[in-house]
C-alpha angles and dihedrals in degrees: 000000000000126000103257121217114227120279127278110145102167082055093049093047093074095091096047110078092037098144094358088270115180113213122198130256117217126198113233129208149170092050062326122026112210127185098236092206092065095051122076092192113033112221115212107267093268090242137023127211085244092058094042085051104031097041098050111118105246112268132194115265113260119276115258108260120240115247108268122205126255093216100123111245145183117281120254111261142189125255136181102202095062115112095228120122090223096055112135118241133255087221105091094198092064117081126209123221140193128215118196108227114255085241090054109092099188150011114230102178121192135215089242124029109258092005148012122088131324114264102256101251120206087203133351114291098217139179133259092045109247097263090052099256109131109263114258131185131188109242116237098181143344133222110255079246100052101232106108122049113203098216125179104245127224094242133102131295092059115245087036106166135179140152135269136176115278084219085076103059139040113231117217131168133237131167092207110124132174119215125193121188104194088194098056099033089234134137118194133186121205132182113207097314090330114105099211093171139025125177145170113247150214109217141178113302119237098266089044097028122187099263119240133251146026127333132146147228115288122156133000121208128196118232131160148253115291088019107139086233084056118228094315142015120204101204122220132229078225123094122191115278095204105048120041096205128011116201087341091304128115105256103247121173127226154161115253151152119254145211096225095059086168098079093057110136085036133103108240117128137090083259104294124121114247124204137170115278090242089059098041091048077045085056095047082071119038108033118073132213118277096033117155124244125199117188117181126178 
């Protein structure tokens, strides 16, 4: 992986809309999900369930959990007058984002926050991620007290959430957002109000469609040049909805460059978003972990 310089990405927009030029958004699956109609020569899915299973460094079982009451009670809420760091914004166009600690293994997120039952967890959801990048979760909520985040989680089914304490992460801010319109083929990266990117896509095809809603950031890997994934994927907290595995991997979805640049405005992938490889490089760059992405239909 590449050394990263530090994000700007209003300074690093210049070059994007030189000659209004559209780029093309392509849909990744099986821990990444490829239409294998679009690729002349099929890579190996960048990563199998067995490897995501076999391969994670061995982790402590999860803590016992204290007994909780079954007294109802209010629902934890956000505020923005708690003194707590980790207090969400009133600004809805900033994100928070949630970090894991570099001493922290694993992630082991509950149905309640200090209590309840453990998330159901497909695999272990370990840190670092498994291509060494520190593990990173949008955060959804937060306890009054600040001391429990409420984070979507990178597992199936898709929007998966659950709570962790807030002792295990470090919260930061960002105003970077990825929107994908499947109807107009379109991808388009704002920062706060500012649009700083806007490209054609490749999206799911109609028997392995895009899925719908909001996910977020959460890994980048490093390709090449001429992979069928293009220089660089952006995983995706979303999984196909339509193929359990793909190619023995788990079918996760991305965004990515792509080798048949020509078939960019179809729909043509396993689910994933396809772009060219100068928007998705553009995208290595500018858009941090974490960052949420809404696609509608």
């Amino acid at each position: 992986m590449r050394s990263r310089s530090p994000f700007n990405p209003l300074a690093a927009a210049g070059g994007v809309f030189v000659g209004s030029a559209l780029l093309a958004v392509v849909a990744v699956v099986g821990t990444l999900v490829l239409g294998a109609a679009d690729v002349d020569a099929r890579e190996r899915p960048w990563l199998t369930l067995e490897e995501l299973v076999v391969d994670q460094p061995i982790v402590e079982p999860p803590p016992a959990l204290p007994q909780v009451s079954t007294t109802p009670a209010e629902p934890p809420v956000m505020t923005a007058t708690s003194p707590s760091p980790t207090t969400l914004p009133t600004n809805p166009l900033e994100n928070f984002v949630a970090t894991v600690r570099p001493e922290v293994d694993a992630i082991w997120p509950t149905t309640e926050p200090g209590g309840g039952d453990y998330v159901d967890l497909e695999y272990p959801v370990t840190n670092p991620t498994y291509f060494g990048n520190p593990l990173t979760l949008m955060v959804t909520d937060r306890t009054p007290d600040g001391e429990w985040v409420k984070v979507q989680i990178p597992i199936r089914p898709n929007r998966t959430e659950g709570w962790i304490p807030a002792t295990d992460v470090e919260v930061s801010s960002h105003f970077v957002r990825i929107e994908v319109t499947l109807s107009e083929r379109s991808v388009r990266v704002w920062v706060g109000e500012t649009l700083i990117a806007e490209t054609s896509a490749v999206i799911g095809a109609d028997v392995t469609p895009t899925p719908l809603g909001t996910f977020f950031v959460n890994d980048l890997v490093e390709r090449f040049d001429g992979s069928s994934y293009g220089p660089y994927i952006l995983s995706l907290s979303a999984f196909s909805e339509a193929l359990e595995t793909y190619g023995g991997g788990v079918p996760v979805i991305a965004i990515h460059g792509t080798n048949r640049p020509e078939l960019i405005g179809g729909a043509h992938s396993a689910g994933c978003i396809r772009i060219e490889n100068d928007m998705i490089r553009f995208l290595a760059e500018v858009v941090p972990m974490g960052t949420p992405v809404t696609i509608t239909a």
